[in-house]
N, C-alpha and C positions, 0 to 999 in steps of 0.2 A: 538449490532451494534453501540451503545454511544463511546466507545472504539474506532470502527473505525474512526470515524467523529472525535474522537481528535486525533487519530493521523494523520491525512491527514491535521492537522492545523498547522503542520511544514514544513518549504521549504524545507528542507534535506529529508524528509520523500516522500513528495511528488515525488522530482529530484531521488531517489532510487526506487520510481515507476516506474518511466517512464522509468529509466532504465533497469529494468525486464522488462517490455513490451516486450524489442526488444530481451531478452535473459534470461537463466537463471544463475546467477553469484556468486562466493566466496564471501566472506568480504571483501579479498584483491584486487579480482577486483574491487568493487566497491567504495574500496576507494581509488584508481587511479581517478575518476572522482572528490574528495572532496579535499579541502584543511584543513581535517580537520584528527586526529587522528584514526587510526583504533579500540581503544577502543572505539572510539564515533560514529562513524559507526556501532560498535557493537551494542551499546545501543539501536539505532535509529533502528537496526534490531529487536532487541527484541521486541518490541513494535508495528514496526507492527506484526511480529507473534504472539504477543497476541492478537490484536487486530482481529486477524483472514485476514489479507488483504495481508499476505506473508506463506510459506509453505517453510520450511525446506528439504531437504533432504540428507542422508551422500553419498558420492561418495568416495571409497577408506578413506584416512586419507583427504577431503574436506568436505565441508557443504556446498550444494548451494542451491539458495534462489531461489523461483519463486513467482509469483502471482497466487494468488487465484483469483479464476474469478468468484465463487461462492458469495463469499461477495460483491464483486465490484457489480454483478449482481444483487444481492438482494440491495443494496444500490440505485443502480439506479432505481429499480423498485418504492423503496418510494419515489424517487424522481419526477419521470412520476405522482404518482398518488397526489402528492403534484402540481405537475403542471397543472392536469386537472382538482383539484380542484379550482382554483386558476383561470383558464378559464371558468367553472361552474357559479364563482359568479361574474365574469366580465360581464358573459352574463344574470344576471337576471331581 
């Protein structure tokens, strides 16, 4: 899970999130949304798919990315239990 938390420490990372959210996308679509190169979109994909916070799959001769909502999920969960703890010793 370390891996995911650095990578969700880049703004490009993050903005390719939020873009999966609403859809599942190529490389070139989503680097239609960047002003930045599609090798470096590549990169920024890789990274989440190692990190485990994106999912690959081939479509024909495409590759499209989705979110994993497994990791998101478990992410958040330590994050609840970091926040109840945290309400725990406020109230002692």
């Amino acid at each position: 899970m370390i891996d995911a938390y650095k990578a969700l420490s880049d703004t490009t990372r993050r903005k390719i999130l939020e873009l999966l959210k609403e859809r599942d996308m190529t490389v070139n679509e989503i680097t239609g949304y960047f002003n930045i190169s599609q090798p470096s979109i590549s990169h920024h994909l890789s990274i989440l798919k190692n990190s485990g916070l994106i999912e690959s799959s081939k479509e024909g001769k495409y590759v499209k990315y989705s979110l994993n909502l497994t990791v998101l999920h478990e992410m958040m969960g330590w994050f609840m239990k970091l926040m109840n703890k945290v309400e725990e010793e406020k109230y002692k």
